[in-house]
N, C-alpha and C positions, 0 to 999 in steps of 0.2 A: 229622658235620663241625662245626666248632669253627663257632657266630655269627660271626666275623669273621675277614676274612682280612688277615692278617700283611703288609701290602704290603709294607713296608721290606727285608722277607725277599730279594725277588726283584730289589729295585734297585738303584741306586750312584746318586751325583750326578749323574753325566753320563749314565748307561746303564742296560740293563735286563743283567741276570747270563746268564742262559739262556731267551732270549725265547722259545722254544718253549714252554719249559715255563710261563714266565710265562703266557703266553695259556692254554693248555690248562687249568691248573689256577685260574685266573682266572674261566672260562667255565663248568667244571664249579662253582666256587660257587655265580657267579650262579644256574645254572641251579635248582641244591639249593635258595637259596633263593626263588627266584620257585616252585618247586614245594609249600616249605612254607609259602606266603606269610609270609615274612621278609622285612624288608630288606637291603639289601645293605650291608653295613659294610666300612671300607678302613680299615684299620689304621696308618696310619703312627707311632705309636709307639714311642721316643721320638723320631724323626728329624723335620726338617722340609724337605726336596729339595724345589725348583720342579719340579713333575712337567710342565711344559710344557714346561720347559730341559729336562728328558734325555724326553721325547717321552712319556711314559709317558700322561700325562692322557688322548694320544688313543688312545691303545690301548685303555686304559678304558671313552673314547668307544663307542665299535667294537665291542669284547666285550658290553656294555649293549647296542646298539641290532640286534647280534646273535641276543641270548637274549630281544628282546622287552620290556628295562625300561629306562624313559627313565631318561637318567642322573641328572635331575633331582632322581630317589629317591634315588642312592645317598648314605648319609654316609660321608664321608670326613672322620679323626680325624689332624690334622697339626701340626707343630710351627714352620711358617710363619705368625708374627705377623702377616707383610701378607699371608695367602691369599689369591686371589680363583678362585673356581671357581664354576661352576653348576652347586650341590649344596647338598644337605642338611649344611653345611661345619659340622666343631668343630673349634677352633683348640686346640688342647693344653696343659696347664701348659708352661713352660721346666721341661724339667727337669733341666738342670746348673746353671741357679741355683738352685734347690731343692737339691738334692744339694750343693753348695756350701755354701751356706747352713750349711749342717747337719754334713756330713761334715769338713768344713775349718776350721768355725769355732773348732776348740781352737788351731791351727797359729799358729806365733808371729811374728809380721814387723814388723820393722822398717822404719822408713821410712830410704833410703839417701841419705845428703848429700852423698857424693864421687863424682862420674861417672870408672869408670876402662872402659870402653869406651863406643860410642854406641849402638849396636844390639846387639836381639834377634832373631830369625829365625830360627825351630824349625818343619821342615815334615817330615811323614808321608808321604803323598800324593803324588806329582809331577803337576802341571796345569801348563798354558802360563804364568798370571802368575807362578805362586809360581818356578818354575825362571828366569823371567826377575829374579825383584827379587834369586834366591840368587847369579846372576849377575853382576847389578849391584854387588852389598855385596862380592860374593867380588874384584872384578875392580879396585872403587875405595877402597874402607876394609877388606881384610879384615883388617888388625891392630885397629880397632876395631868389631870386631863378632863375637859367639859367633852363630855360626850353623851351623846341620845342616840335611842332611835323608836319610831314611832309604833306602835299598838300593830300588830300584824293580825291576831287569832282570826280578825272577823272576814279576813280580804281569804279567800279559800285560794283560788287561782294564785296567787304570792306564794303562800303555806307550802302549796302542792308544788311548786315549780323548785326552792328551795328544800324542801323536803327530799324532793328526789333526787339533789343534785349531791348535798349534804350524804344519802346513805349510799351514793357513789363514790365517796370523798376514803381514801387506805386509809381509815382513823381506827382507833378500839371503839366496839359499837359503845361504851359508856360514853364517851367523848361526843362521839354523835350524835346520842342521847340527848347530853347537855344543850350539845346545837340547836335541837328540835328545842327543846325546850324553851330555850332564849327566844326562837322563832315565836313561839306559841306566847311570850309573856318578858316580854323585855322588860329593866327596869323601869320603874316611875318615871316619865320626861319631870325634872323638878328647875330646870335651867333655865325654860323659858316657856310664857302661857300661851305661845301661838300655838293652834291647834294644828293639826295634818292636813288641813285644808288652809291654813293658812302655808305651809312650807311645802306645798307642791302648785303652788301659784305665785306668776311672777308680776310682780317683784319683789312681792310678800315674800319671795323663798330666799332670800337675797338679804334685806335691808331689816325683816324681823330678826337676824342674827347679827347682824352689825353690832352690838357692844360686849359679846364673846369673841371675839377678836382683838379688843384691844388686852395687849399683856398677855397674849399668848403666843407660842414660840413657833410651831407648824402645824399645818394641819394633813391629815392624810385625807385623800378627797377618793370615793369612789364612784367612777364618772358610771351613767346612766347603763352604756352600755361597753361593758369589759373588751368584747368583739368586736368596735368600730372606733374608727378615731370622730367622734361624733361628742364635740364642745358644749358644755349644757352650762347652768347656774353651778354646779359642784366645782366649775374649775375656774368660774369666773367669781366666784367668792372670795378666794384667799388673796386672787391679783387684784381685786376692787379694795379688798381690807388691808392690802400689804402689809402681807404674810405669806414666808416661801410652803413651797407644799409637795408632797411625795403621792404619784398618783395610782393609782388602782386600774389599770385601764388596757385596752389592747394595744401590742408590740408596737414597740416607736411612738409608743404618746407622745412623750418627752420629745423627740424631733423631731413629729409632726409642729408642736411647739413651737418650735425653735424656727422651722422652716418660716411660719407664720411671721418672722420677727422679733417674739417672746424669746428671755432670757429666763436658763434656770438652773440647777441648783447642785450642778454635777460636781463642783469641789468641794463641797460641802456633805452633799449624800451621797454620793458615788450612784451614779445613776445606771451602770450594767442593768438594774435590775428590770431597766426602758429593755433591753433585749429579751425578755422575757414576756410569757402570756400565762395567764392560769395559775394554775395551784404553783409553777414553778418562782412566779411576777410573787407570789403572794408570800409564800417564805423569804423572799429576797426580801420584801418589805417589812414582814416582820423580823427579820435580823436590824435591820436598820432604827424601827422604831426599840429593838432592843436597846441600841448602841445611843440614841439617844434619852432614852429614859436614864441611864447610864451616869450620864453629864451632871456635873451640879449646873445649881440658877446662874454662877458667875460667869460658866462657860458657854452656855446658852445665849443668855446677853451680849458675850461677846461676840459671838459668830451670830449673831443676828445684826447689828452693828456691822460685823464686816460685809454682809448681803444687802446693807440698804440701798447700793446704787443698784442693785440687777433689781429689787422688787422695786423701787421707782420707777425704773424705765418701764417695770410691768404696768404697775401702773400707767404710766402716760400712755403708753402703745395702746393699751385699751380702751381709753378715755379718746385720745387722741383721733383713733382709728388709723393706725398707721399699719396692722394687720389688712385692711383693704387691698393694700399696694402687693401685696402677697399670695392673693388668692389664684390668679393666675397657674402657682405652682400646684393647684392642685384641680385646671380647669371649672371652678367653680363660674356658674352662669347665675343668676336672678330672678328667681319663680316666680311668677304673679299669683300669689294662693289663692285658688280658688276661679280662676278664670281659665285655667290650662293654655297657659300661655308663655311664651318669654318675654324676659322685660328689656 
């Protein structure tokens, strides 16, 4: 049996895949390694999921105190910057700013001076916020705003996870309704002919939207997982296209950010709404993209023009790797994936 178990394998954000199986072969590690006195290693590489949000930490819990080894041993190897667990915890490199860094840095961008839409909104995934903001953009500006999101009905596990969070949501059950619905049969993708398997593969998820970016104004990004400060392709998109962005993401995205080195965009959108998580993060955001649907083009231009030195430096910082010099602030160490090791 491989030293470490592959946890990412068996999860999603919100849910476990086949919890039966999760458990069983979960337990049968533990056991192998409490047998060969080894430690117990949890793999989460490259992902970083709040394992407390989709329940998984206690299951771990459980399976541990199961087979006899406090969980205190086990390391678990994650790509959530703000982890907090009681464990033997390594916080992971980021690794799509690494891969970014690197793979992207030949790619050629232009910084765009003429806003001819306001929004960006590219979602994979269907979950309750994202379907509520594609909502909002589709219902109030959708002639200024390129937005998709991809074919959900057929993925059950997505449907069922959204679904129940949706008829959790104080809405009038019609409004819910709609939600489910939009789940079940979002509009046409007619923007661009990458498939879903082309925008959930990197760098395909990246550089196939490269030319919806130019002449457009911001984009609202909702990162992977709402629950972790966990950096993916959603937020390295707008700083690779330079284009500011309003994000979707758990408390302190924004100064997790910043801590990094990264400049962003709080004179401009008033960013309070970084103190926020949840349906509360989520209003605050759409009052925002209210206020800017709002704007004519001339004023848009212009406060895009006044942000080009903060998305520059985003830019560079990224390309640069000057984020590196920063990891330190959040004990990040250097996995070797797949060897169970440090580097």
């Amino acid at each position: 049996m491989n030293s470490t178990f592959r946890l990412w394998e068996y999860i999603g954000v919100d849910s476990v895949f086949e919890i039966g199986k999760f458990i069983s072969d979960l337990t049968d590690y533990v056991n192998q390694q409490k047998y060969h006195n080894k430690q117990v290693i949890l793999d989460m590489y490259p992902e970083g999921y709040n394992l407390h949000h989709n329940g998984v930490w206690a299951i771990i819990e459980s399976v541990c105190r199961a087979c006899d080894v406090h969980p205190s041993l086990v390391k678990l190897v994650i790509g959530d910057m703000k982890a907090d667990y009681p464990c033997d915890l390594v916080i992971h490199q980021p690794r799509w700013l690494l891969e970014a860094s690197v793979d992207l840095s030949k790619l050629k961008v232009e910084f765009s001076k003429v806003m001819e839409k306001k929004f960006l909104h590219f979602i994979g995934r269907a979950t309750w916020d994202r379907i509520a903001v594609q909502m909002f953009l589709r219902g109030k500006f959708l002639s200024d705003c390129w937005t998709t999101m991809a074919p959900t009905k057929d993925r059950s596990r997505v449907v069922n996870d959204a679904v129940k969070k949706i008829l959790a949501m104080n809405h009038p059950p019609g409004y819910k309704q709609d939600m489910i619905q939009y789940a079940l049969n979002p509009p046409r993708n007619t923007l661009t002919d990458a498939t879903r398997d082309d925008l959930i593969t990197f760098p395909d998820n990246v550089t196939k939207l490269q030319h919806l970016y130019t002449n457009a104004f911001v984009e609202i990004v909702h990162e992977t997982d709402i629950h972790s400060f966990f950096i993916t392709e959603k937020t390295i998109r707008p700083i690779l296209f330079k284009r500011p962005f309003i994000v979707m993401g758990c408390k302190d995205y924004m100064v997790g950010l910043k801590q990094l080195g990264f400049k962003t965009f709080d004179y401009w959108f008033d960013e309070r709404y970084d103190q926020a998580e949840g349906r509360p993060r989520l209003d605050s955001i759409l009052r925002r993209i209210q206020r800017i649907g709002d704007m004519d083009y001339k004023s848009c231009t212009a406060m895009n023009l006044e942000m080009q030195e903060t998305i520059e430096h985003n830019y560079n910082h990224l390309i640069n790797k000057g984020w590196l010099e920063h990891l330190d602030q959040f004990d990040v160490q250097f996995w070797h994936d797949g060897k169970g090791q440090l580097l």
